[in-house]
Each structure stands twice: as C-alpha cells, then as structure tokens.
N, C-alpha and C positions, 0 to 999 in steps of 0.2 A: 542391522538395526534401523527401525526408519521411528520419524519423527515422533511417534507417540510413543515411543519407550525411552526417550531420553528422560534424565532425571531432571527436575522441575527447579529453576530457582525463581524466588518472588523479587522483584526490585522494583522501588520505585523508579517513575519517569515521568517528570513534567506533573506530579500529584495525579497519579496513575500506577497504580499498584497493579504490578503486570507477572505472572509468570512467564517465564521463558527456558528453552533449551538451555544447559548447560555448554557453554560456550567450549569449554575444554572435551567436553565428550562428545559435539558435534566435530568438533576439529577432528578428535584423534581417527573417528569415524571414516570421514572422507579422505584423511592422510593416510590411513591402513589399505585405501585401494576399497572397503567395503560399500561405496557407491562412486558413482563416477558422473553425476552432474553434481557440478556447485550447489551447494545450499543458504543459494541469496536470501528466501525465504527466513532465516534462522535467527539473523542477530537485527537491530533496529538499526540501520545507514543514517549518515549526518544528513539526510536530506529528506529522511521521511524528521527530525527533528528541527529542521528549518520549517518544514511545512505544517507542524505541531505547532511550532512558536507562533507563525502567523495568524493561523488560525484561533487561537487564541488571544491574537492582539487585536483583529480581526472578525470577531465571532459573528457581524453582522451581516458576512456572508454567506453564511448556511443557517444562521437561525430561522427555525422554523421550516426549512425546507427540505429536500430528500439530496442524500449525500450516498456515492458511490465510487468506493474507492477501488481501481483496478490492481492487482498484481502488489496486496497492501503486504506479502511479508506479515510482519507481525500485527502489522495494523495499527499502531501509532496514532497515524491521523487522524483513524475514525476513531479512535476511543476519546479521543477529544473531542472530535463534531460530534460524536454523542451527548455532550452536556450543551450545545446548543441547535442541533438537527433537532426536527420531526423524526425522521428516518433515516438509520446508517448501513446499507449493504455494503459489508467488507468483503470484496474478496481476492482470491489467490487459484495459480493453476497446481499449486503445489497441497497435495492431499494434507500433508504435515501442517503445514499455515494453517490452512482451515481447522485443525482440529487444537492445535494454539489458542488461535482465535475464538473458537470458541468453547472452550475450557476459561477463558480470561473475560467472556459474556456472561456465563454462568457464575463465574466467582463474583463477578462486581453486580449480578443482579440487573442489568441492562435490559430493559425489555426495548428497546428505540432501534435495538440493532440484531443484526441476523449473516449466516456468512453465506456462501454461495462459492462453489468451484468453477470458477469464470478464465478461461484464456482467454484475454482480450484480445488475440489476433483473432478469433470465431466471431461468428456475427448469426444471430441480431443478438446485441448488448444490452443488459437494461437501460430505460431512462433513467435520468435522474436530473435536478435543477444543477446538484453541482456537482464534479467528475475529481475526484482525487486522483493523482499520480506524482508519484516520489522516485526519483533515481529508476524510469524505464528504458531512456535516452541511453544506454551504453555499450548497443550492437548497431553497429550500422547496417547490418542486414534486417533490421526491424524497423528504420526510418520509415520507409515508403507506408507500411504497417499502418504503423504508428500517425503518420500524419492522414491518412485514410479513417481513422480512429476519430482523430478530432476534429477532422472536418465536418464530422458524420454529427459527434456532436454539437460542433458550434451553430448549424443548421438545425439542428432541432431544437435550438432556446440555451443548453446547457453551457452554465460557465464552469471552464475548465482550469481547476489549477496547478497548477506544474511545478515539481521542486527539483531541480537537477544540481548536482555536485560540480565544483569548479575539474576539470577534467580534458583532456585535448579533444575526445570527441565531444564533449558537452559542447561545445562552441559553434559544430557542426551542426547539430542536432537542434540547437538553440534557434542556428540559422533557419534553420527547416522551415520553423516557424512564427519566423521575424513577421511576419503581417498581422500575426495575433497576439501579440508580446504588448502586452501595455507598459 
C-alpha cells in the first residue's frame, strides 16, 4: 500500500482543515514489514507546528513574498504562508507528500500554491525570498548537506527559517549553524 490508497481523515489544524493519512493504517503498514523506509512524510511533527505558530505571529515575514518549503511532509507551514505569501512552493522527496499536499490544495481551492518533488540534497533548488524547514536536523549524515543548502541560500538573499525539536542531536545540528541563528 503506498501513500495514496490510505484512507483519508479531515482534521483541523491551526484553522486549517487538512486531510491526512490515517495514522493507524499508516502504522500498521510500516509495522507489517510492507515498507521499510520510515514515513516522516505522513503525520504533522511538533516542529512543523512551532513553525506554523510563528508564522502566523509573525506573518510580516513572508507576506507578499515567495515561500519554499523543503521536505514540508504534510505541509503545515506552507498552508499557512499561504494566507499571507504571494507564492507557496511546498515540497517533499516523498511521492505520497506530494500527492497529500495536493489533494489538500485542491480541497481548500488554493491558487498561491503548487507542489514539486524536490530532494533538497539535489541541486539547483528553487529560489525563493523565504526557505521553510521543519524538523530536517535529525541525521547527522545530512549536516554537512544541509549546511551547504543554506549557505547556498543565505548568499543568494534568501531568509531562512528553521524549526528544530528539542532533541540531543538538535543541539549539534543547531551548533552547525550558530553564525546564522538570530
């Protein structure tokens, strides 16, 4: 079973009416052995909901501008920068996301936004004024990656926002990128 035959439930979140996988039938999925990579992609993490909350406390930093959110999972964040972006590119390396994503653009009538199958270890990455990421910090074989990523964008204009979980490599990870940390 992959991600678009899971059964559909709607919940709100943050005043965002979202379909999502059934949490019990992606579980029992990946616990039967019938796929064998994790499915981070599947459920919304406390950190794509920190970076929600912000953002909407917040909204003066993407309003009006173009918003790309890397490895968005369900997409949380952009469905928010959506009610104050010009432009919201969500996306994900995970087929399933993508087709989440936009099933839940189509249901809310969203014309601002659009998805795209982006692993952001590949390069060249779209631009954008401002860079979403939620909980990517949690391999440390991805640091070096990952700080190549944003350097790449803070050189090119792009403010970058970051939501990382309180976690033992978060601390590392965080370190990485202590010079850009306001």
């Amino acid at each position: 079973m992959n991600g678009l035959h899971y059964r559909a439930l709607t919940c709100e979140i943050m005043g965002v009416e979202l379909e999502i996988p059934d949490p019990q039938q992606v579980r029992s999925v990946y616990e039967s052995g019938e796929r064998n990579d994790f499915p981070y992609w599947s459920r919304i993490w406390p950190s794509a909901m920190a970076l929600s909350s912000q953002l909407q406390e917040q909204s003066d930093l993407i309003s009006g501008k173009h918003v790309l959110e890397l490895g968005a999972g369900l997409g949380l964040p952009s469905f928010i920068s959506s009610r104050y972006a010009s432009s919201v590119i969500v996306s994900d390396s995970a087929p399933e996301a993508i087709h989440w994503i936009g099933q839940n653009i189509r249901n809310l009538g969203l014309q601002n936004m659009e998805t795209r199958l982006i692993d952001w270890k590949e390069r060249p990455l779209p631009q954008a004024d401002v860079i979403l990421l939620s909980d990517i910090g949690y391999d440390e074989e991805d640091f070096k990656d990952i700080r190549t990523m944003i350097d790449g964008y803070i050189h090119s204009g792009s403010l970058i926002l970051i939501s990382v979980p309180f976690r033992r490599i978060s601390a590392k990870f965080v370190a990485l990128l202590d010079e850009y940390v306001l």
